[in-house]
C-alpha positions as CSV (number, residue, x, y, z in Angstrom):
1,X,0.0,0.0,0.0
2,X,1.4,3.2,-1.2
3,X,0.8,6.0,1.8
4,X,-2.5,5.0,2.4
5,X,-2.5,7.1,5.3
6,X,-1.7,10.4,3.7
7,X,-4.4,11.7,4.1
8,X,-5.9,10.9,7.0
9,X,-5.9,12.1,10.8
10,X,-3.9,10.6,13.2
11,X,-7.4,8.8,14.8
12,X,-7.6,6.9,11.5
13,X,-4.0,6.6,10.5
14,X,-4.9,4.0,14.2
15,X,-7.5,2.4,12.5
16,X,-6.0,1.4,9.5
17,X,-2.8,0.1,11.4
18,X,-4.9,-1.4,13.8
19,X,-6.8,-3.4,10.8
20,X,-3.4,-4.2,8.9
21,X,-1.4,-5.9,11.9
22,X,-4.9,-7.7,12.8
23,X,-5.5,-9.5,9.6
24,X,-1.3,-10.0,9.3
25,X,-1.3,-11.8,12.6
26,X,-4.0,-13.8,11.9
27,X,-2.4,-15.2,8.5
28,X,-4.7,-13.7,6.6
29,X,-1.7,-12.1,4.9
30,X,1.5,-9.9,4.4
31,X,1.5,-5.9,3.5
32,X,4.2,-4.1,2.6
33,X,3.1,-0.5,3.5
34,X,4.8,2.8,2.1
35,X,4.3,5.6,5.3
36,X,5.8,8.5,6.6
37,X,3.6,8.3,9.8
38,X,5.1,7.2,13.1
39,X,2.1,4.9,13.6
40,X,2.7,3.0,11.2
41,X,6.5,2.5,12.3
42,X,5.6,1.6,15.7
43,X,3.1,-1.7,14.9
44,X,5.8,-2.5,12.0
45,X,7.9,-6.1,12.3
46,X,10.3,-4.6,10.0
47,X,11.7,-1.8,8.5
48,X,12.9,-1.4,4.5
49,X,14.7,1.8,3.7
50,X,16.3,2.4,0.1
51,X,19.1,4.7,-1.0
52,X,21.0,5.9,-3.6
53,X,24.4,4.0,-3.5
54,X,26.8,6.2,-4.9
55,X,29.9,3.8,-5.6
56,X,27.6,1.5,-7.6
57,X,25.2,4.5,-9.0
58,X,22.6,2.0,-8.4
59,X,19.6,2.1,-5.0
60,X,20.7,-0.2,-1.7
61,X,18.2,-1.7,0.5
62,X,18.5,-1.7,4.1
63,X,16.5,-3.7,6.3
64,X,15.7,-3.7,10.2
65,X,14.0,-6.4,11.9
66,X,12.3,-4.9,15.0
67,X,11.1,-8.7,16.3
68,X,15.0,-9.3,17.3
69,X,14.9,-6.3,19.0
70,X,14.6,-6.5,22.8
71,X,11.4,-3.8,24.0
């Protein structure tokens, strides 16, 4: 989902996080979402950034997995 919350208020920017990590946990199945909102960060398992690797002139991924991190 490409910033599906972009336009929305932070009340149902929770909603549609909310709904998203429901149906993921039940199996139902996997989302990649595109967000700049902090919400969406915070209910996340992991993180994908990309950048422009100079060196190779080509993009890098980077990827954080915030399940092996201890809360």
């Amino acid at each position: 989902m490409d910033e599906v919350d972009a336009a929305l208020d932070n009340v149902n920017v929770k909603k549609v996080c909310n709904y998203v990590r429901t149906r993921s946990s039940q199996g139902e199945f996997q989302s990649i979402v595109i967000s700049l909102k902090e919400a969406f960060f915070d209910k996340a398992d992991c993180l994908v950034g990309i950048c422009r690797d100079k060196a190779s002139r080509s993009s890098r991924t980077l990827t954080l997995n915030l399940t092996e991190i201890p809360v």
